[in-house]
C-alpha positions as CSV (number, residue, x, y, z in Angstrom):
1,X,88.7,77.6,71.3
2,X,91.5,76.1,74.1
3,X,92.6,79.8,74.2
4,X,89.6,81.3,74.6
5,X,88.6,78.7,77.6
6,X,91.7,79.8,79.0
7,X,91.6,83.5,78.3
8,X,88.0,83.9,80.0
9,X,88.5,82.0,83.1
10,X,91.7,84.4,83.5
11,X,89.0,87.2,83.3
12,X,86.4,85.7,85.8
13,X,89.6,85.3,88.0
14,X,90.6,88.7,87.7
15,X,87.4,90.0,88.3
16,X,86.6,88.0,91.3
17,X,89.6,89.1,92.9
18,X,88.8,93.0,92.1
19,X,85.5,92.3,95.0
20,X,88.4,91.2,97.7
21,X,88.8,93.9,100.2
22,X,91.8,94.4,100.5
23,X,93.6,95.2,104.2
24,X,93.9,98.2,105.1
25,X,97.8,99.1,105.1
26,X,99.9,101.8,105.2
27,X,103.1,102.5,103.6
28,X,105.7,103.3,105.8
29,X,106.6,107.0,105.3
30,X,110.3,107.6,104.6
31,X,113.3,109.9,105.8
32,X,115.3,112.6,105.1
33,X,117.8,109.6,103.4
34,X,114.8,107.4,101.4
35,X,114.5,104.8,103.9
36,X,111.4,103.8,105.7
37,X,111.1,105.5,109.2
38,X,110.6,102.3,110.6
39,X,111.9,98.8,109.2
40,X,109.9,96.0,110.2
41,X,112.1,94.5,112.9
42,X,111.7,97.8,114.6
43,X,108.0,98.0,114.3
44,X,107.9,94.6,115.7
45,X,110.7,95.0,118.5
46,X,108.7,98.7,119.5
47,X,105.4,97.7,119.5
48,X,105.6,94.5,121.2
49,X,108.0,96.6,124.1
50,X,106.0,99.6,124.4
51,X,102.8,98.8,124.5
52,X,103.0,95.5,126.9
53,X,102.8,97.0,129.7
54,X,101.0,100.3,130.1
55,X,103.3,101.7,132.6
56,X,106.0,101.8,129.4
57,X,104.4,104.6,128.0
58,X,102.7,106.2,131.0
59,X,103.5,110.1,130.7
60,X,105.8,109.4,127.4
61,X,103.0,110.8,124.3
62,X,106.2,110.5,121.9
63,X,106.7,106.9,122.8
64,X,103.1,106.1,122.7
65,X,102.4,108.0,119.2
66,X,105.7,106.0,117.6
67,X,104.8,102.5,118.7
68,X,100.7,103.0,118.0
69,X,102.0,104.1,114.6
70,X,104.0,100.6,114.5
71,X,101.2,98.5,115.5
72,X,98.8,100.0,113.4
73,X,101.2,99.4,110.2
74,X,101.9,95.8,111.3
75,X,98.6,95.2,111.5
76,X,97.1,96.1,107.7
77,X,100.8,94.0,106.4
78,X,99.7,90.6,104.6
79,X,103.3,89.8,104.0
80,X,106.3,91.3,105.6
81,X,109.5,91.3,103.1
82,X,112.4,88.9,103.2
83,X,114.2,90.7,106.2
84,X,111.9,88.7,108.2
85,X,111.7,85.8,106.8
86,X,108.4,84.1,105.0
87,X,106.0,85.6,107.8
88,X,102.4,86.3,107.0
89,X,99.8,86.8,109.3
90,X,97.9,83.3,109.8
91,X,95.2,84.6,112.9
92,X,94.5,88.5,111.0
93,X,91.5,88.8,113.2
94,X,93.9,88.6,115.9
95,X,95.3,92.0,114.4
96,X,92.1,93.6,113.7
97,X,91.1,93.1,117.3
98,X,94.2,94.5,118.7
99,X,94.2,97.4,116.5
100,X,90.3,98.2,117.1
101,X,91.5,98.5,120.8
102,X,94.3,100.8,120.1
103,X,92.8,102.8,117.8
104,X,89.8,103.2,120.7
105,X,92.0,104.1,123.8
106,X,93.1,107.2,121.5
107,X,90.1,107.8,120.3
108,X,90.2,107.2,116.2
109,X,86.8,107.0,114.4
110,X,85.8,104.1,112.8
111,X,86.9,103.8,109.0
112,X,89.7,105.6,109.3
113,X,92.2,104.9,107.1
114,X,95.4,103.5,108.8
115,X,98.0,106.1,106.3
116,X,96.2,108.6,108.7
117,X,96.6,107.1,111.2
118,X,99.8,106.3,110.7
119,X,101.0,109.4,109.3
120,X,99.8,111.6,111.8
121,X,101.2,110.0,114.7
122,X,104.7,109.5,113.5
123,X,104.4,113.4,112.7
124,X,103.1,114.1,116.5
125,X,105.6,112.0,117.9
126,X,108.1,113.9,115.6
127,X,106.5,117.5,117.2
128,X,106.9,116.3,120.4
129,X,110.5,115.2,120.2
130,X,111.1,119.0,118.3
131,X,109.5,120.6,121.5
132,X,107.6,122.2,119.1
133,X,104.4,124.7,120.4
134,X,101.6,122.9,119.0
135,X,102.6,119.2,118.7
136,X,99.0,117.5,118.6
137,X,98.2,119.8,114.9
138,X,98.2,116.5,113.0
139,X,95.8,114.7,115.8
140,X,92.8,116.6,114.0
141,X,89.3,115.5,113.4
142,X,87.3,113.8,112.0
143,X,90.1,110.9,111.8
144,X,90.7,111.9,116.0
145,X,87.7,111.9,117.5
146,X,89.4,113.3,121.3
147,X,91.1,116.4,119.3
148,X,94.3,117.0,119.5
149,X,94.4,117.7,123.2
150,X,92.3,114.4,124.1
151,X,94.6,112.3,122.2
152,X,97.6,113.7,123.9
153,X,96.4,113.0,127.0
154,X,95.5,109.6,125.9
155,X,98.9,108.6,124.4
156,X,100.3,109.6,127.9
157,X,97.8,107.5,129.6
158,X,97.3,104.4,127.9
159,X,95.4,101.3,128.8
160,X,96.5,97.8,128.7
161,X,95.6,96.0,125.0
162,X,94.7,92.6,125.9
163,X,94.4,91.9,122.1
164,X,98.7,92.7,122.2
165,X,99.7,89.1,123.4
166,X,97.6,86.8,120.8
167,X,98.8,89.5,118.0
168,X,102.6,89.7,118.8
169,X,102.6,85.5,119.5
170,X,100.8,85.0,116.0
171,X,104.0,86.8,114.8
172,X,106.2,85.1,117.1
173,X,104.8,82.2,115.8
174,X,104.7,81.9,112.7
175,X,108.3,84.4,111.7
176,X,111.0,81.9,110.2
177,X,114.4,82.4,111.6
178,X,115.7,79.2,111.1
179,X,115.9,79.4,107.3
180,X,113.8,76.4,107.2
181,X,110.5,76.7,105.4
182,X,108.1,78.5,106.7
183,X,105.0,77.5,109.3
184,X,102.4,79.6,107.7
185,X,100.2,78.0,105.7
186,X,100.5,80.6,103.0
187,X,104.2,80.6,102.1
């Protein structure tokens, strides 16, 4: 009888937790070698640098598309590995807010999922570096609501994020470098 007790609150646990929704989050895609493009350190270091200050990125789409595509990872991760110590987001609405305004100043439709996002900016950003003729082919809609010329032009002429500061001091905040335990209230 114990087991059975046991067994269906498991069940009712299991099945309460299958109505969370979860973040959205992208994987980060890989290289030529099987690493991520990206680690996290560099997702962190880019996005926080590039996208501070608006005159960063101002006429550099490449720049633009690479650190967007950072933020826009960061922002779905509920716990970033070991390499940066016990960090988890404590404030995630302040990441929501900063990615709803990034994802509007290039024009991204509502609901769209941040692999595609994610994906297809790393890929522009890749075109762009290649010089090759057509580097906006992966800005496509419905995911891009500018096309692929809009977004360009956006990504070279970015606004400022006011949601940046709160996001990137939430992580500043709460990362562990010390060794010590954690700050986060879910470590």
């Amino acid at each position: 009888m114990k087991n059975t007790i046991v067994m269906m609150v498991a069940l009712g646990l299991l099945a309460g937790c299958g109505a969370l929704k979860p973040n959205d989050t992208a994987e980060m895609p890989t290289n030529k070698y099987g690493g991520q493009v990206m680690s996290q350190n560099d997702a962190i270091g880019l996005s926080n640098w590039a996208l501070k200050d608006p005159a960063t990125t101002q006429g550099k789409p490449e720049l633009a598309a690479r650190a967007i595509a950072a933020e826009d990872w960061l922002a779905g991760q509920s716990m970033l590995t070991p390499d940066f110590g016990d960090y988890a987001p404590v404030n995630t609405s302040y990441w929501s807010v900063y990615r709803s305004q990034v994802r509007a100043a290039i024009g991204v439709a509502p609901g769209t999922p941040s692999q595609v996002v994610v994906n297809s900016l790393l890929a522009t950003a890749d075109a762009l570096k290649a010089g090759a003729p057509n580097p906006g082919a992966a800005l496509h809609a419905p995911a891009f609501t500018l096309g692929p010329d809009g977004t360009l032009k956006a990504l070279a002429n970015l606004p400022p994020f006011p949601g940046q500061e709160l996001a990137i001091l939430d992580l500043d905040h709460n990362e562990n470098r010390s060794g010590g335990n954690c700050r986060s209230p879910v470590c």
